[in-house]
PDB file of N, CA, C and O in Angstrom:
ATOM      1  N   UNK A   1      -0.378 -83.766  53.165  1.00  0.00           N
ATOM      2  CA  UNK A   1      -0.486 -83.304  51.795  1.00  0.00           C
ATOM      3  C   UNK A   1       0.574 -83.991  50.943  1.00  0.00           C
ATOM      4  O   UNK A   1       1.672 -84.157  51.473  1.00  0.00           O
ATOM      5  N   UNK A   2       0.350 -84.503  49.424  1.00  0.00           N
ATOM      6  CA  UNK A   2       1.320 -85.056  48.795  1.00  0.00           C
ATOM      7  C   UNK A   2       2.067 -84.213  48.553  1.00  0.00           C
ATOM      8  O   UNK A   2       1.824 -83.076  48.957  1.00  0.00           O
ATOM      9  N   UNK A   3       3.420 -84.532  47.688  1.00  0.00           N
ATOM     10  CA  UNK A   3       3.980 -84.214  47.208  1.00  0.00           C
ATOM     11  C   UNK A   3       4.004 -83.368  46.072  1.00  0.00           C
ATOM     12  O   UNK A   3       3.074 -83.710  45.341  1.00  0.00           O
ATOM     13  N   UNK A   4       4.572 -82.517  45.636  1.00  0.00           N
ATOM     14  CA  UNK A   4       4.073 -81.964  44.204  1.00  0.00           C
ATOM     15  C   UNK A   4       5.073 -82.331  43.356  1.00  0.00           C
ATOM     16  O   UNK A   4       6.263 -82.139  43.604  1.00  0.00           O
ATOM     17  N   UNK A   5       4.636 -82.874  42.320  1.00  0.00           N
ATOM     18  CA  UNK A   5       5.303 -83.432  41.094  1.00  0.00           C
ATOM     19  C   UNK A   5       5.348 -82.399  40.258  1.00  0.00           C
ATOM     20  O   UNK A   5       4.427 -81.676  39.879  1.00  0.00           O
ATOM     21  N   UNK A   6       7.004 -82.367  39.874  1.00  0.00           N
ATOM     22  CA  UNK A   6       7.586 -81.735  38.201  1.00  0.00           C
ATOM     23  C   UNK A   6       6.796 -82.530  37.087  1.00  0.00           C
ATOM     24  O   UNK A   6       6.449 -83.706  36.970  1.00  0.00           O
ATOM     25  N   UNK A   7       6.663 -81.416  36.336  1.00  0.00           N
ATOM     26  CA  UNK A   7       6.009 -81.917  35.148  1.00  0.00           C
ATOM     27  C   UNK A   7       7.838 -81.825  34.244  1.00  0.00           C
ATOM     28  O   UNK A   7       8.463 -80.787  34.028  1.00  0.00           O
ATOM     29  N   UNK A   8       8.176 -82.921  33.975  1.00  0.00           N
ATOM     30  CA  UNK A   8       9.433 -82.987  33.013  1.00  0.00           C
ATOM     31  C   UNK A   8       9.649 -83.053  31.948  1.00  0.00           C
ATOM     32  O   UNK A   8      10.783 -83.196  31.491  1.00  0.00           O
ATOM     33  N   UNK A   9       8.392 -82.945  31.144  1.00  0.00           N
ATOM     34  CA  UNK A   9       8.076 -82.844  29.564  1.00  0.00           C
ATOM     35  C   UNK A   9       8.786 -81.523  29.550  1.00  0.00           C
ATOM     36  O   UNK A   9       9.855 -81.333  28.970  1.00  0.00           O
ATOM     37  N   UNK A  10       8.018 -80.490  30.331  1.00  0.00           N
ATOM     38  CA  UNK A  10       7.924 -78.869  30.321  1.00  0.00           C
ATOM     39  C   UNK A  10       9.616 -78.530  30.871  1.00  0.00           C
ATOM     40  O   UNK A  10      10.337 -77.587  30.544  1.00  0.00           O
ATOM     41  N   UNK A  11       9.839 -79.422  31.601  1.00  0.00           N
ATOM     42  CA  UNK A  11      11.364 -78.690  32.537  1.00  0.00           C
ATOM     43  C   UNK A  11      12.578 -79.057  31.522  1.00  0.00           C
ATOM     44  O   UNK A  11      13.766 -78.786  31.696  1.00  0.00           O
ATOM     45  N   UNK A  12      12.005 -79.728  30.435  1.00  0.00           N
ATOM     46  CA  UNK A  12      13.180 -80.608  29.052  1.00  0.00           C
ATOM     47  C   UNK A  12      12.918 -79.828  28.273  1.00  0.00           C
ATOM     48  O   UNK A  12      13.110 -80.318  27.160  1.00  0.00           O
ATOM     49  N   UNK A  13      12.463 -78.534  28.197  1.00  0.00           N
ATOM     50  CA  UNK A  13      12.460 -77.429  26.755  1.00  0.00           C
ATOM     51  C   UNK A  13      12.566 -76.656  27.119  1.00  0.00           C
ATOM     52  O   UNK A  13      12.714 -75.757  26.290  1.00  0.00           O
ATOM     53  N   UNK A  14      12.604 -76.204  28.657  1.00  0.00           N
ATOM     54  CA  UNK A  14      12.766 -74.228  28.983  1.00  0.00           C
ATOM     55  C   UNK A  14      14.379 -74.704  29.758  1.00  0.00           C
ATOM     56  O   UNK A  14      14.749 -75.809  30.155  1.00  0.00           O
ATOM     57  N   UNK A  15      15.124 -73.303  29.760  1.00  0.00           N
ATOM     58  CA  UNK A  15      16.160 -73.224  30.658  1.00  0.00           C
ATOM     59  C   UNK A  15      15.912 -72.469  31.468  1.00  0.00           C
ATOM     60  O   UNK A  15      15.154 -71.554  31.148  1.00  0.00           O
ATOM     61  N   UNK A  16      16.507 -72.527  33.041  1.00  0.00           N
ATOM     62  CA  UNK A  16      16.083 -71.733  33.812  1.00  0.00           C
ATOM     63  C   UNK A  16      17.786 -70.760  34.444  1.00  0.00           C
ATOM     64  O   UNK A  16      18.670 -71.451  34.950  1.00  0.00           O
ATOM     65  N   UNK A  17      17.903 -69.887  34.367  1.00  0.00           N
ATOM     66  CA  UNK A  17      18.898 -69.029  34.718  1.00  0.00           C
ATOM     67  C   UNK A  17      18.908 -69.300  36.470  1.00  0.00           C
ATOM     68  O   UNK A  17      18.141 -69.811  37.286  1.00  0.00           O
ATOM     69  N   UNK A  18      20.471 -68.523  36.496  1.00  0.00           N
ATOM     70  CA  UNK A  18      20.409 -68.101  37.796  1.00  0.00           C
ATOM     71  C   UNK A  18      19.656 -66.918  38.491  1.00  0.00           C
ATOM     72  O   UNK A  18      19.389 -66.885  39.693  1.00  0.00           O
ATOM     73  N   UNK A  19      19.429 -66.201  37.810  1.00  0.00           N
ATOM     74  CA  UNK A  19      18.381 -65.377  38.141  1.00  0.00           C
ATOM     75  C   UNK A  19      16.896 -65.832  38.229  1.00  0.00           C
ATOM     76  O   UNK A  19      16.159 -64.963  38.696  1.00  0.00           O
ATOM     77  N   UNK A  20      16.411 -66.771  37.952  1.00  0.00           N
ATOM     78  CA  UNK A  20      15.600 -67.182  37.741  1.00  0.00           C
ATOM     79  C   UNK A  20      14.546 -67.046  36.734  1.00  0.00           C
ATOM     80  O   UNK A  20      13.333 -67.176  36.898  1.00  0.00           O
ATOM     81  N   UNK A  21      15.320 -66.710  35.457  1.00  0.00           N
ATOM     82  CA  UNK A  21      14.297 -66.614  34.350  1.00  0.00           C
ATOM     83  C   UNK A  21      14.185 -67.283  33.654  1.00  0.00           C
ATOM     84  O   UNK A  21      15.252 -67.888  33.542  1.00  0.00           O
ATOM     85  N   UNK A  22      13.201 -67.773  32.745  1.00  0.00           N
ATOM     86  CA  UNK A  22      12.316 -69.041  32.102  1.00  0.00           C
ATOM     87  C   UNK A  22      12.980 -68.603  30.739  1.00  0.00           C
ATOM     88  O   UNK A  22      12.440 -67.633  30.207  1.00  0.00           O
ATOM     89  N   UNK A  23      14.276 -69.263  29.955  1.00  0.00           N
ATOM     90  CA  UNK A  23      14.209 -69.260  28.668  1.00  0.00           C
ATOM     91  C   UNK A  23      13.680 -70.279  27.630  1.00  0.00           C
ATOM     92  O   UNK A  23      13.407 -71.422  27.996  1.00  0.00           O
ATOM     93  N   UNK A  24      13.570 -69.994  26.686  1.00  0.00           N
ATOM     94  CA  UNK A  24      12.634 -71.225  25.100  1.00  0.00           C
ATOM     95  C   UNK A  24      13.045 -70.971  24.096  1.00  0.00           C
ATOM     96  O   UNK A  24      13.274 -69.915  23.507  1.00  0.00           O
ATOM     97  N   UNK A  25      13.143 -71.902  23.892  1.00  0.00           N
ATOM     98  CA  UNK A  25      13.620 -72.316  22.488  1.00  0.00           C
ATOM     99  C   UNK A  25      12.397 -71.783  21.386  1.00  0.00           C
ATOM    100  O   UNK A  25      11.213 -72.105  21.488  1.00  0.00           O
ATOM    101  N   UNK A  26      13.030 -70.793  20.189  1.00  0.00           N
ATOM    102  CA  UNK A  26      12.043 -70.242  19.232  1.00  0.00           C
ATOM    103  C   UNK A  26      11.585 -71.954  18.530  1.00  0.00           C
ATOM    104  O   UNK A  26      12.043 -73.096  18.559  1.00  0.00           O
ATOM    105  N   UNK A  27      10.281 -71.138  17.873  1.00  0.00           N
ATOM    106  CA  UNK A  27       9.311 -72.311  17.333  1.00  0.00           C
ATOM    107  C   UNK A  27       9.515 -71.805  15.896  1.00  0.00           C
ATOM    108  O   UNK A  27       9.869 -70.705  15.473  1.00  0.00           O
ATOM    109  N   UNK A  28       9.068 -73.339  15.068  1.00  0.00           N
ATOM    110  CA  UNK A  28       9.185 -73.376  14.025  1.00  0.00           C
ATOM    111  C   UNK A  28      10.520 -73.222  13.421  1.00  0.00           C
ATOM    112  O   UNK A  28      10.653 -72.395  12.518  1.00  0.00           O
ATOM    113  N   UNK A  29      11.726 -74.069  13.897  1.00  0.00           N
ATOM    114  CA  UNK A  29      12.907 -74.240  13.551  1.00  0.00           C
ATOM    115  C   UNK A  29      13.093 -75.779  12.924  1.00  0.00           C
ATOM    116  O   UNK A  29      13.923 -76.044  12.055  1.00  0.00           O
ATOM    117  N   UNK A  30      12.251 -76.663  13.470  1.00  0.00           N
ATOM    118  CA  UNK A  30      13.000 -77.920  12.704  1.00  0.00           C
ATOM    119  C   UNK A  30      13.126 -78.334  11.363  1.00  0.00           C
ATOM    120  O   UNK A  30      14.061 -79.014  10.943  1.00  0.00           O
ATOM    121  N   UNK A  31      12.068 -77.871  10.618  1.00  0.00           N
ATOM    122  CA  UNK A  31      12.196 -77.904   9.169  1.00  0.00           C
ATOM    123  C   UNK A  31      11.669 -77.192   8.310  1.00  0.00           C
ATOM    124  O   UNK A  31      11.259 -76.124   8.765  1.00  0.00           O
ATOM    125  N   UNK A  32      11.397 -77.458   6.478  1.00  0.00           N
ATOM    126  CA  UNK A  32      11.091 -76.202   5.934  1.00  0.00           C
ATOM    127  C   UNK A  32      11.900 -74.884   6.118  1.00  0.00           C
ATOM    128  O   UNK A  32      11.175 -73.889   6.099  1.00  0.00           O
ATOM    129  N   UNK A  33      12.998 -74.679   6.261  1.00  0.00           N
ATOM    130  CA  UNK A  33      13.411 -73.509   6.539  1.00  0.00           C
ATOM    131  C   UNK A  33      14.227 -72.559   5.556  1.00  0.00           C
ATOM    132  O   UNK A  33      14.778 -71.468   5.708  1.00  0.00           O
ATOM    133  N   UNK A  34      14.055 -73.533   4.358  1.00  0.00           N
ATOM    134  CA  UNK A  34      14.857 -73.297   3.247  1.00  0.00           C
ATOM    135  C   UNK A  34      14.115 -71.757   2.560  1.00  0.00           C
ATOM    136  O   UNK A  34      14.706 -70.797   2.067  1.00  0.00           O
ATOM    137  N   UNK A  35      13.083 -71.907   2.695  1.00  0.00           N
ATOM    138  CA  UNK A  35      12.044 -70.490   1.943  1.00  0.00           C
ATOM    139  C   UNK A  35      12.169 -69.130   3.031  1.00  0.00           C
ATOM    140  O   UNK A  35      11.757 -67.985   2.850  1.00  0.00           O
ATOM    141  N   UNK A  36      12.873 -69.690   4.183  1.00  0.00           N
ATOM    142  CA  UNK A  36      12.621 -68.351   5.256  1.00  0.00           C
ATOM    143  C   UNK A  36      14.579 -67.289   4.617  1.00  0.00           C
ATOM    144  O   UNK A  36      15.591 -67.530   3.960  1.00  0.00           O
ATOM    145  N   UNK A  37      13.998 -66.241   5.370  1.00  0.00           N
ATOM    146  CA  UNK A  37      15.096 -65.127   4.968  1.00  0.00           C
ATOM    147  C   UNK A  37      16.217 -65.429   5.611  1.00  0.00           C
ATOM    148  O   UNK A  37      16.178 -66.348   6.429  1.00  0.00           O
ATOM    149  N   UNK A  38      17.349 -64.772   5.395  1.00  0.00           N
ATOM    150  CA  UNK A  38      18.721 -65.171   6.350  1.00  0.00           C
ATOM    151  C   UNK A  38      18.356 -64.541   7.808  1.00  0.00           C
ATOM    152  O   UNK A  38      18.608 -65.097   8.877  1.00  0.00           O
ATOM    153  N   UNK A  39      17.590 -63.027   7.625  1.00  0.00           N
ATOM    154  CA  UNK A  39      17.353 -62.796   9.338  1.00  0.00           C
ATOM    155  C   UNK A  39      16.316 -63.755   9.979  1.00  0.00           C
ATOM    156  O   UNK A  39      16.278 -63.830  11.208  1.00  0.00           O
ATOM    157  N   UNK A  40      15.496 -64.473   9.234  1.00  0.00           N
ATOM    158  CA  UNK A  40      14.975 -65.014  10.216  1.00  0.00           C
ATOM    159  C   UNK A  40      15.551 -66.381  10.784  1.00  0.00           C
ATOM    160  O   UNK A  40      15.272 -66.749  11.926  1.00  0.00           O
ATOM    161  N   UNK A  41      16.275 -67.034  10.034  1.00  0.00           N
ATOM    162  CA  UNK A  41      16.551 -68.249  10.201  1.00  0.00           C
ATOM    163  C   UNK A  41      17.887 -67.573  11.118  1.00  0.00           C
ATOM    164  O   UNK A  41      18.667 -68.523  11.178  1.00  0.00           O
ATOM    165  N   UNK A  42      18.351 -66.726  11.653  1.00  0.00           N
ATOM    166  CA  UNK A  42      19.192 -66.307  12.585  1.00  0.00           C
ATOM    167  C   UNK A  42      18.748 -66.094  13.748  1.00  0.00           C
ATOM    168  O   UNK A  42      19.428 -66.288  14.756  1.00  0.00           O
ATOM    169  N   UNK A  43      17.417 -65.622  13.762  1.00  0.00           N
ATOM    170  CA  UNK A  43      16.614 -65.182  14.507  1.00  0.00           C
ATOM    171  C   UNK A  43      15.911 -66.101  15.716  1.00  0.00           C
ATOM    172  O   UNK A  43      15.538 -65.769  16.842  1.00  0.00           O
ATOM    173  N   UNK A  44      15.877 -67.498  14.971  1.00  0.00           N
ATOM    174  CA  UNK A  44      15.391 -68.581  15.115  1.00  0.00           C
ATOM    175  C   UNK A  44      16.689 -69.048  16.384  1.00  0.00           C
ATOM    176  O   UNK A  44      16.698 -69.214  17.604  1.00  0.00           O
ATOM    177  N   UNK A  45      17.447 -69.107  15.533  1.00  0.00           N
ATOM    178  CA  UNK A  45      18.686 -69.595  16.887  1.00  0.00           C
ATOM    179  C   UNK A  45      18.735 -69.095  17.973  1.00  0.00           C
ATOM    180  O   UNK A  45      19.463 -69.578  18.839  1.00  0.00           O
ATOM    181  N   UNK A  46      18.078 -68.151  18.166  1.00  0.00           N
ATOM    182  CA  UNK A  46      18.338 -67.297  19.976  1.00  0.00           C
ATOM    183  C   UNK A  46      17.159 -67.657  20.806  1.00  0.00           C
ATOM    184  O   UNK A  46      16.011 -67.778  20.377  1.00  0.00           O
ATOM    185  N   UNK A  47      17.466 -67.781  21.767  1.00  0.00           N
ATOM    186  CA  UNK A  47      16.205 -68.117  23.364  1.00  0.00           C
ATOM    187  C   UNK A  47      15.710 -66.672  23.621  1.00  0.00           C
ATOM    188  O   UNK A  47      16.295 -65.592  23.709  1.00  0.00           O
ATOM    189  N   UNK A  48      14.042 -67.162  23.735  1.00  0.00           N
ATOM    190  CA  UNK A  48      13.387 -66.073  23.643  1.00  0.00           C
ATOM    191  C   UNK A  48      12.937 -66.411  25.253  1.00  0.00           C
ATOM    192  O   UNK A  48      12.967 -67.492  25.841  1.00  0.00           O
ATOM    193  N   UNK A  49      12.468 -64.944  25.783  1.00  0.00           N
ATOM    194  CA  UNK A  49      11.705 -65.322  27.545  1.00  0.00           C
ATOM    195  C   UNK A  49      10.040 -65.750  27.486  1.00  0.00           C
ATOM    196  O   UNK A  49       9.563 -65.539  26.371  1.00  0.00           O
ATOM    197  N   UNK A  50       9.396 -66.125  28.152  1.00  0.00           N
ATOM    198  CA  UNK A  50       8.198 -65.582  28.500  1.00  0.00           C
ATOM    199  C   UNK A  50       7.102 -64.954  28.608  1.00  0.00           C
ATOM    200  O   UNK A  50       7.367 -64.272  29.598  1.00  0.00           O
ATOM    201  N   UNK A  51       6.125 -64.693  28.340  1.00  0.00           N
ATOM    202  CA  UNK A  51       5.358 -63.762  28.749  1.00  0.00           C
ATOM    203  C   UNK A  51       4.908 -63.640  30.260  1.00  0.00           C
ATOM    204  O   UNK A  51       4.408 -64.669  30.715  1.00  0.00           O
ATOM    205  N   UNK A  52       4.987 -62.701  31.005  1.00  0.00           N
ATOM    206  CA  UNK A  52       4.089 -62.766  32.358  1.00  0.00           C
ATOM    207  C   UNK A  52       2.803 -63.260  32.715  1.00  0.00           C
ATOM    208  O   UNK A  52       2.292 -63.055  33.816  1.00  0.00           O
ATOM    209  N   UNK A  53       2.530 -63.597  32.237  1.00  0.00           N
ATOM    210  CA  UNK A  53       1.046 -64.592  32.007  1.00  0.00           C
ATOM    211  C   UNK A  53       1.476 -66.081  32.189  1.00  0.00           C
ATOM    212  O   UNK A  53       1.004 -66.874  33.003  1.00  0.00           O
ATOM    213  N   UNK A  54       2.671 -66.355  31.080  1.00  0.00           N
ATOM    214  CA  UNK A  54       2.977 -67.604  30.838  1.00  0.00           C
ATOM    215  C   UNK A  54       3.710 -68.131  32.334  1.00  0.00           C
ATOM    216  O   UNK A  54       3.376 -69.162  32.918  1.00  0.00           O
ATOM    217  N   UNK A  55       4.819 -67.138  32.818  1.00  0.00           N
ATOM    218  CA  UNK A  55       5.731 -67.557  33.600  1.00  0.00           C
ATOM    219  C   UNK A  55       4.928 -67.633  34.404  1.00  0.00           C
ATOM    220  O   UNK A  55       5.308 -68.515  35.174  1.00  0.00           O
ATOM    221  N   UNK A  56       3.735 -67.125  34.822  1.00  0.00           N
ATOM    222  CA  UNK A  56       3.049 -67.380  36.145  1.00  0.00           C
ATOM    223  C   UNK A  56       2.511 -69.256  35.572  1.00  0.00           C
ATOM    224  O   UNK A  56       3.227 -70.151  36.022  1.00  0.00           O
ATOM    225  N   UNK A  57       1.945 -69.459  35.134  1.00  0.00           N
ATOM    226  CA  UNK A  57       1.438 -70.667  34.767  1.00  0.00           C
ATOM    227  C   UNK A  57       2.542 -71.468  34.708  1.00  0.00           C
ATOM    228  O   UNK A  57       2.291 -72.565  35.207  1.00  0.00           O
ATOM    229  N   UNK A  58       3.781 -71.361  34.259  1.00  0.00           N
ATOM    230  CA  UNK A  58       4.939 -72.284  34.695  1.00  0.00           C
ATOM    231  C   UNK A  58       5.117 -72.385  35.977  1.00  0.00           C
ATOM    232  O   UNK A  58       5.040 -73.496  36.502  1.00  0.00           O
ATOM    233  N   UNK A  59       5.389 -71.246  36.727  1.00  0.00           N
ATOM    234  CA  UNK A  59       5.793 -71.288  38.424  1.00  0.00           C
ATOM    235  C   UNK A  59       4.686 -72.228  38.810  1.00  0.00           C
ATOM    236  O   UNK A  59       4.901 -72.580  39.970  1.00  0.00           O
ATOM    237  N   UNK A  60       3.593 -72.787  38.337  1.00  0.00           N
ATOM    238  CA  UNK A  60       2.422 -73.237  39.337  1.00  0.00           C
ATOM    239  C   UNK A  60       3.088 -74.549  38.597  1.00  0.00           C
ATOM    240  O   UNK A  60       3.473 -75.391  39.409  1.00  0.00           O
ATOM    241  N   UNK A  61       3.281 -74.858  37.328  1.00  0.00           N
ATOM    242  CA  UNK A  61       3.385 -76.224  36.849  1.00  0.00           C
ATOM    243  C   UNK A  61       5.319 -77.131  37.769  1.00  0.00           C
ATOM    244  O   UNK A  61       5.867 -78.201  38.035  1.00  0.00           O
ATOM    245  N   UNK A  62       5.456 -75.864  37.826  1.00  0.00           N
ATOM    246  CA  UNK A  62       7.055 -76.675  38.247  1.00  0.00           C
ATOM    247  C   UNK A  62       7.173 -76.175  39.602  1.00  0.00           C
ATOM    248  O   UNK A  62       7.863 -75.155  39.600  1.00  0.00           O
ATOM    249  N   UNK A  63       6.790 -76.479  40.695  1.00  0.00           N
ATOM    250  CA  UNK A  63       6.550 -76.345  42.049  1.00  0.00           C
ATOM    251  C   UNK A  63       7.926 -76.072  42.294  1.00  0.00           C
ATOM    252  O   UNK A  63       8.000 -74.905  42.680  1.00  0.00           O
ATOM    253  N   UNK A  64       9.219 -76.685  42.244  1.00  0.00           N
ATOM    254  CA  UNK A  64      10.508 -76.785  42.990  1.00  0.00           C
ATOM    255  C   UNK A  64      11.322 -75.260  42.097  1.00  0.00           C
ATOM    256  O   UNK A  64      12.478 -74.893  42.306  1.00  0.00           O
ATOM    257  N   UNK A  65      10.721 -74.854  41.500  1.00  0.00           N
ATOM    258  CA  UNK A  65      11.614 -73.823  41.052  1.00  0.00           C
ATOM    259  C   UNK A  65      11.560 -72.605  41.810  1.00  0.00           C
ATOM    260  O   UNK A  65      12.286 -71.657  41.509  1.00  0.00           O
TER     261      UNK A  65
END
């Protein structure tokens, strides 16, 4: 059986803890941000987790984790 290949697009935008949880970077931060509120553009700066749906579909895409 081959090998299973990292997908490294996907492993270059999530962080993975020692615990093993899948963090991401919030969306819709790079620009335009001038019209958004002060909580959201704060809001924006923090790593959000997963959904259980999602993290299962990661565990299958990144074999070595």
């Amino acid at each position: 059986m081959p090998k299973l290949k990292t997908r490294k697009a996907l492993l270059k935008r999530i962080k993975i803890t020692g615990g093993k949880k899948i963090l991401r970077r919030k969306v819709h931060q790079s620009h335009f941000n001038a019209k958004d509120s002060g909580s959201q553009t704060r809001n924006k700066r923090k790593t959000s987790s997963f959904l259980p749906v999602d993290r299962k579909i990661i565990k299958k895409v990144l074999p070595q984790i």
